[in-house]
MARVEX-513653 format. One record per residue (C-alpha): residue number from 1; x negated, y, z. Coordinates in steps of 0.02 Angstrom, whole numbers, plus 50000, padded with zeros to 5 digits. Layout:
MARVEX-513653
[site NUM, [X, Y, Z]]
...
END
This chain:
MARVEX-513653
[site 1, [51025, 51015, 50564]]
[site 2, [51078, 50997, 50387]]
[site 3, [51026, 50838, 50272]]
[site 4, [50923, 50964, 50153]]
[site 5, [50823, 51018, 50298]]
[site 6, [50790, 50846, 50356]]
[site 7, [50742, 50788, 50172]]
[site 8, [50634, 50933, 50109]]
[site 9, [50512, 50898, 50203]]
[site 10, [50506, 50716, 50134]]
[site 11, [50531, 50778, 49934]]
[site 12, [50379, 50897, 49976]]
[site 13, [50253, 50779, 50041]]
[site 14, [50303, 50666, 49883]]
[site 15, [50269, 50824, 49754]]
[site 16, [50105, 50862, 49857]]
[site 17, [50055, 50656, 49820]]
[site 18, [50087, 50664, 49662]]
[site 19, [50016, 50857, 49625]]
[site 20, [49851, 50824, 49533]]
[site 21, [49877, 50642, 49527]]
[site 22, [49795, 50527, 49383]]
[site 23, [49924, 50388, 49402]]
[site 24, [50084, 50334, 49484]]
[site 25, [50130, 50154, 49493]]
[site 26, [50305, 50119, 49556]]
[site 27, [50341, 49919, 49641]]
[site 28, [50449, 49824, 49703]]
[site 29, [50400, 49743, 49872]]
[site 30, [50551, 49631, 49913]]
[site 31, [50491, 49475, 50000]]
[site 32, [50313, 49516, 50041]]
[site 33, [50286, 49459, 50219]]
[site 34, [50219, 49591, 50348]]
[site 35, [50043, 49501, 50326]]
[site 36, [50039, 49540, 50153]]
[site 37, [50120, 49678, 50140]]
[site 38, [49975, 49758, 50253]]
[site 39, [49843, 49659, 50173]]
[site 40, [49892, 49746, 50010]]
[site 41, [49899, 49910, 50097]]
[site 42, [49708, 49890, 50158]]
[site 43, [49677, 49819, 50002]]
[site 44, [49737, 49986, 49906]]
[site 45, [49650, 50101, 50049]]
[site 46, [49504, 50039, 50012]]
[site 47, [49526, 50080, 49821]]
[site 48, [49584, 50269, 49856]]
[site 49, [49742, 50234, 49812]]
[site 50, [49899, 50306, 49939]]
[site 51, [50041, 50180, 49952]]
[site 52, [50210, 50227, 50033]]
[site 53, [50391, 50154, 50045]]
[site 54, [50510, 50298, 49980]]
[site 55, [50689, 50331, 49950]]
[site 56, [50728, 50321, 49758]]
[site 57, [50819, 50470, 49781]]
[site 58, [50693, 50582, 49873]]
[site 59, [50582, 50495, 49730]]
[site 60, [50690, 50558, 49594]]
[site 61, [50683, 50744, 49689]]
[site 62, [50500, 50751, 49701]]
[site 63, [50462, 50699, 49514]]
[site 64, [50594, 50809, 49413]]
[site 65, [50499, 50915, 49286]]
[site 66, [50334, 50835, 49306]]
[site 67, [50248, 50723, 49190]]
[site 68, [50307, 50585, 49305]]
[site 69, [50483, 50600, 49268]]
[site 70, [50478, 50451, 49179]]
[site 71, [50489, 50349, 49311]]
[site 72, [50662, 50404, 49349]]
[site 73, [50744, 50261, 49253]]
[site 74, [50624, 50144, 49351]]
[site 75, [50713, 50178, 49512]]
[site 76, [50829, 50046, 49577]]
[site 77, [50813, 49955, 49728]]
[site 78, [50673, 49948, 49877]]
[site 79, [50534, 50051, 49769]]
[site 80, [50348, 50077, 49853]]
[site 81, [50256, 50202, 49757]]
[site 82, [50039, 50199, 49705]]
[site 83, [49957, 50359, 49705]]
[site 84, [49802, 50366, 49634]]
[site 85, [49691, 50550, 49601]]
[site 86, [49515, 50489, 49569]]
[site 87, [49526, 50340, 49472]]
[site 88, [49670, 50320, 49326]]
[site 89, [49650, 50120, 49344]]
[site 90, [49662, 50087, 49513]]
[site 91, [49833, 50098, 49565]]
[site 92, [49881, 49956, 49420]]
[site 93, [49714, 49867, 49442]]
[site 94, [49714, 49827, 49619]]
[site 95, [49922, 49787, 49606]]
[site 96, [49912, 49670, 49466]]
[site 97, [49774, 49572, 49576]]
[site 98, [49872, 49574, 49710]]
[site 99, [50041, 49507, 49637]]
[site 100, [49937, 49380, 49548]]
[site 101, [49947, 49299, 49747]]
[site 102, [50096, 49366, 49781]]
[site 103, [50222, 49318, 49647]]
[site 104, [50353, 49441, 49770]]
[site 105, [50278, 49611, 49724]]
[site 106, [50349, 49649, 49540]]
[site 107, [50261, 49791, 49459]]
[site 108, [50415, 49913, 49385]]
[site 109, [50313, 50061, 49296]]
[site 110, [50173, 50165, 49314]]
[site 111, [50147, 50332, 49246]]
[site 112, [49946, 50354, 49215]]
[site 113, [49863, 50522, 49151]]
[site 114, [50052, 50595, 49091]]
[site 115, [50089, 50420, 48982]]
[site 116, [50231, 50336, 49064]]
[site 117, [50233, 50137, 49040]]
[site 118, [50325, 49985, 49079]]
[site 119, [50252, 49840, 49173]]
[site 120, [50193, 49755, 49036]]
[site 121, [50107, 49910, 48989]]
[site 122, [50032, 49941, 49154]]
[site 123, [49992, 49763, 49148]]
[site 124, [49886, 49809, 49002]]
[site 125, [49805, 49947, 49092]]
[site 126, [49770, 49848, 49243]]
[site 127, [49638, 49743, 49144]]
[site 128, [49528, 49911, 49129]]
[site 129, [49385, 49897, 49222]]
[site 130, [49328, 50044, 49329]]
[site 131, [49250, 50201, 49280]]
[site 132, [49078, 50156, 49369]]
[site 133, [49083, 49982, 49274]]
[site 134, [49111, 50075, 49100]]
[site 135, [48987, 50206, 49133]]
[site 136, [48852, 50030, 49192]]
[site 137, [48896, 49942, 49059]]
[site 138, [48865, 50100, 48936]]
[site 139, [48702, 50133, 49011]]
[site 140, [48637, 49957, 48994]]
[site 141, [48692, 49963, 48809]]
[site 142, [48581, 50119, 48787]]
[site 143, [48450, 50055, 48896]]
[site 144, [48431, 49880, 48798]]
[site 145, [48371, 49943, 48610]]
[site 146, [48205, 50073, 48728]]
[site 147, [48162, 49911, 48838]]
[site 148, [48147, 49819, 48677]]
[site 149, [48065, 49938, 48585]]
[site 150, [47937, 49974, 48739]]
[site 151, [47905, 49791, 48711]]
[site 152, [47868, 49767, 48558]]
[site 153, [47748, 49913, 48564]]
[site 154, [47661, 49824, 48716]]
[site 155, [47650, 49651, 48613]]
[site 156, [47579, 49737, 48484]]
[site 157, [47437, 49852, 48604]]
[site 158, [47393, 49677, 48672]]
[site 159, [47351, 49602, 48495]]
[site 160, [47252, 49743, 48443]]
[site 161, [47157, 49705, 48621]]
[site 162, [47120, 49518, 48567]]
[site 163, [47051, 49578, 48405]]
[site 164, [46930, 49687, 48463]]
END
């Protein structure tokens, strides 16, 4: 059996990750301990993120001519890779928590919604809350200035009452 035969197989299941993907966040996992290393991986199944060990190489194969090519210069040494499709946070989120315990796992680059960036970049992006916390937070902006106003308009129905 040749090597290409063995590999595509491996390339293709990288490209099928990545197809439709929001982010990418590549890592470097040297020195987490088995406990943590599968503590992080519950930790990012939970958060619907996929999180596999790959060759660089079969990497580099799976991401030429796709808006995560950028991550190509990224690739040196043991390199775990984040997948996230839902969520464009989530992958860089729930890694920058993580290494925040585990000063081992270094954060290398992360590709999110076709905008490659460096770890201090991802960094940045990791302090993003969620999409449900954005679209809470929005809603309780809008819903303040009506709960006030409803309010005010009772106040004012219960003075006319004590008048009368």
């Amino acid at each position: 059996m040749a090597k290409v035969e063995v590999k595509k197989p491996i390339v293709d299941e990288i490209a099928e990750l990545l197809n439709g993907a929001a982010t990418a966040v590549v890592v470097d996992y040297r020195g987490l301990t088995v406990e943590q290393d599968t503590k992080l991986r519950k930790q990012l199944r939970e958060a619907g993120v996929v999180y596999k060990v790959y060759k660089n190489t079969m990497i580099n194969f799976a991401i030429k001519g796709t808006e995560f090519e950028g991550l190509a210069e990224y690739l040196e040494g043991p390199t775990a890779i984040a997948i996230c499709k839902e969520d464009a946070t989530a992958a860089a989120r729930e890694l920058a928590k993580f290494a925040k315990d585990a000063e081992a796992l270094e954060i290398k680059a992360g590709v999110v919604e076709g905008v490659c960036y460096d770890a201090a970049g991802i960094a940045q992006i990791a302090n993003i809350p969620s999409r449900e916390v954005l679209i809470s937070k929005l809603l309780g902006s809008m819903q303040s200035p009506i709960t006030n106003f409803a309010r005010v308009i009772k106040q004012i129905a219960e003075k006319n009452e004590e008048v009368a």
